[in-house]
C-alpha positions in Angstrom: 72.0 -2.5 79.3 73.6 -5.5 78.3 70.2 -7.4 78.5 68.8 -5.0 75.9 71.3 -5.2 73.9 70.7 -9.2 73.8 67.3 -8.5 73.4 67.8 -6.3 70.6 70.2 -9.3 68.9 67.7 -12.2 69.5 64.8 -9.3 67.5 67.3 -9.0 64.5 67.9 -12.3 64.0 64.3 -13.2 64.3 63.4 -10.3 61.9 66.2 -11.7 59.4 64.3 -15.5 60.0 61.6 -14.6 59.2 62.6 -12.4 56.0 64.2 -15.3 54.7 61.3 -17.7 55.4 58.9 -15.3 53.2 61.3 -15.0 50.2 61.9 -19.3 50.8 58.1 -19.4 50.7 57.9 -17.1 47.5 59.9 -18.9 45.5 58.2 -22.2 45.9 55.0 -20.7 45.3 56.4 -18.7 41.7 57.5 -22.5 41.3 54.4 -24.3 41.9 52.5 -22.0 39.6 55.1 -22.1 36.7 55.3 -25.7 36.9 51.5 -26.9 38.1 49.7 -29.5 35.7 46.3 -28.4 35.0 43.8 -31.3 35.4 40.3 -30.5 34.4 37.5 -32.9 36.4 34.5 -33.4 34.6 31.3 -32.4 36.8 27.4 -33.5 35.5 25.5 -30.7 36.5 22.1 -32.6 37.2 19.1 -31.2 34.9 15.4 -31.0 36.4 13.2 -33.5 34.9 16.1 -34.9 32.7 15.9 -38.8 32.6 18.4 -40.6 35.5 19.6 -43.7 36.0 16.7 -44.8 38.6 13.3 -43.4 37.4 11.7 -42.4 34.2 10.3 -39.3 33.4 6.4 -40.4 33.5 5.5 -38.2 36.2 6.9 -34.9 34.4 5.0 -36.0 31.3 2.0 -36.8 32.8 2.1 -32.9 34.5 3.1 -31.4 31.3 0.0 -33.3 29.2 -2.4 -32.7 32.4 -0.7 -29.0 31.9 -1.9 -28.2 27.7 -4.8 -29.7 28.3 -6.3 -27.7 31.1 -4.3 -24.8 29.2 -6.6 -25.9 25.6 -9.5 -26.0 27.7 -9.7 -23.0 29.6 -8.4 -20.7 26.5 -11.4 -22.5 24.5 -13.4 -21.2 27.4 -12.1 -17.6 27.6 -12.6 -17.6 23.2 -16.1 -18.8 24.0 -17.2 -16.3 26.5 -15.4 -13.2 24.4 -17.4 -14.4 21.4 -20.6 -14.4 23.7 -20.0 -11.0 25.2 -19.2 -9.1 21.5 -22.5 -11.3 20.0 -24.4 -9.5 23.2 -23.0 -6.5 22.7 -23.6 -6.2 19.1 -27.1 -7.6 19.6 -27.8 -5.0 22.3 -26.8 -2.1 20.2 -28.4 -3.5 16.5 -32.1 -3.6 19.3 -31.4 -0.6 20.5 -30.4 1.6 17.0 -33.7 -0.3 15.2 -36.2 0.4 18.5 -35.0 4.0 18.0 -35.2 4.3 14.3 -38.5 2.8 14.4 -40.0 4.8 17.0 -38.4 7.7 15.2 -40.4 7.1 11.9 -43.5 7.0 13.1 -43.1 10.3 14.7 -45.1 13.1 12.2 -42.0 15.9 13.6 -39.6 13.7 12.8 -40.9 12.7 9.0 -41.0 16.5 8.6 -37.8 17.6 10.0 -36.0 14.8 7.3 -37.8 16.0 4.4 -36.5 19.6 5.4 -33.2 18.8 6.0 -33.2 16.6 2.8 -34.5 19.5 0.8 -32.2 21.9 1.8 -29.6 20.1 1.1 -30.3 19.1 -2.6 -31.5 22.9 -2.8 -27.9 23.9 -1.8 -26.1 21.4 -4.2 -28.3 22.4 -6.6 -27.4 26.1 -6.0 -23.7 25.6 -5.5 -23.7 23.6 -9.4 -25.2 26.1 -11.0 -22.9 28.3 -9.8 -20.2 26.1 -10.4 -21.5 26.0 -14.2 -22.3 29.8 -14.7 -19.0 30.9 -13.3 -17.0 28.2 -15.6 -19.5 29.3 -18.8 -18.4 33.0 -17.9 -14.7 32.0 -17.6 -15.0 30.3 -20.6 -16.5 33.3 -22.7 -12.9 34.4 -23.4 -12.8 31.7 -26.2 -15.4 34.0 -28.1 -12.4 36.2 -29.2 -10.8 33.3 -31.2 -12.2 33.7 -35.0 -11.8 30.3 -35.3 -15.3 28.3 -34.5 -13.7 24.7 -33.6 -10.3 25.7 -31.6 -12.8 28.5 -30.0 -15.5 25.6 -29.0 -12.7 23.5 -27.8 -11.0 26.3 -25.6 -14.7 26.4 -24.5 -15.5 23.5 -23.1 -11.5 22.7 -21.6 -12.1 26.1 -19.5 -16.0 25.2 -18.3 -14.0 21.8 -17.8 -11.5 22.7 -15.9 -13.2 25.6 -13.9 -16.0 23.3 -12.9 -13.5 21.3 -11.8 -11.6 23.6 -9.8 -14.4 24.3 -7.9 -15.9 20.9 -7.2 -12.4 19.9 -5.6 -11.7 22.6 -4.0 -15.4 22.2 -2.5 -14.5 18.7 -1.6 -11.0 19.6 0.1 -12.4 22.2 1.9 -15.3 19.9 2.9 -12.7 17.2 4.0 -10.3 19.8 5.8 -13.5 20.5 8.2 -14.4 17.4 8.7 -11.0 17.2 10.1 -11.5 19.7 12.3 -14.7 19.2 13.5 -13.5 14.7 14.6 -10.4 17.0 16.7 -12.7 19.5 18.4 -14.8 16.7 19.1 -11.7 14.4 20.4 -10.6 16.9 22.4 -13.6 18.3 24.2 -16.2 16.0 24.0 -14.6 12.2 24.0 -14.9 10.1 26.7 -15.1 6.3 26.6 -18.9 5.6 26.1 -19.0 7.5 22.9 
């Protein structure tokens, strides 16, 4: 027993050591870092291809020039084929629209089917102006019931005026508004990249 008991002493006193070596050891640390100089060392951080003290930048110039020149060359290259390829292209298509056109014209069906198709469509404009014009003259026949001749000719012609004018743009807007829809039906079904 009394061996533990000495055992027990000598683990105290070590315990009690060592406490007072950690609170010796944290007071000179809160000292060094409440009374530390700060020195700052300047450090050269070396730059690539920035002149030193032995060589001369000739070799990195001499990459960089060899560099834009090869760069000038090959883009004058890559402009020079792209004009080439749109002049071909544009070519192609001009030979191919004019061989069409000309083989077109000299076909009797197809002289025919033009004049048709040109015929009936001045017929219709024809047709849809005089409608236009005998629908503004019959607006306009309300200015008969004015007595007086000259305000009775003006309210005339203001009505045929503004009827035929109605009409035209509402012909033209409704003209436009299927165009419209005719380029979307067209996008969405029958687009694809050739056309």
């Amino acid at each position: 027993m009394r061996i533990e008991k000495e055992k027990l002493r000598s683990a105290n006193v070590t315990i009690e050591e060592c406490q007072d070596k950690i609170c010796y050891l944290t007071q000179e640390r809160d000292y060094a870092r409440t009374h530390q100089k700060i020195v700052e060392i300047p450090v050269e951080k070396p730059v690539l291809y920035e002149k030193c003290e032995s060589c001369d930048r000739t070799a990195y110039q001499n990459a960089k020039a060899k560099y834009e020149t090869q760069k000038e060359r090959l883009a004058g290259q890559y402009k020079a084929k792209t004009v080439m390829f749109q002049t071909t292209l544009f070519l192609l298509a001009w030979y191919s629209l004019t061989t069409t056109l000309f083989q077109a014209v000299q076909s009797d069906v197809f002289l025919s089917d033009c004049k048709s198709f040109f015929h009936d469509a001045a017929s219709f404009i024809q047709t849809f102006i005089g409608w236009t014009i005998d629908a503004g003259q019959s607006v306009a026949q309300i200015s008969t019931k004015i007595p007086n001749a000259f305000i009775a000719g003006m309210v005339y012609w203001l009505l045929l005026i503004l009827i035929v004018g109605i009409c035209m743009a509402g012909t033209g807007m409704l003209a436009i508004l299927i165009e419209i829809k005719v380029i979307e039906l067209y996008k969405k079904n029958c687009w694809d990249v050739i056309t």
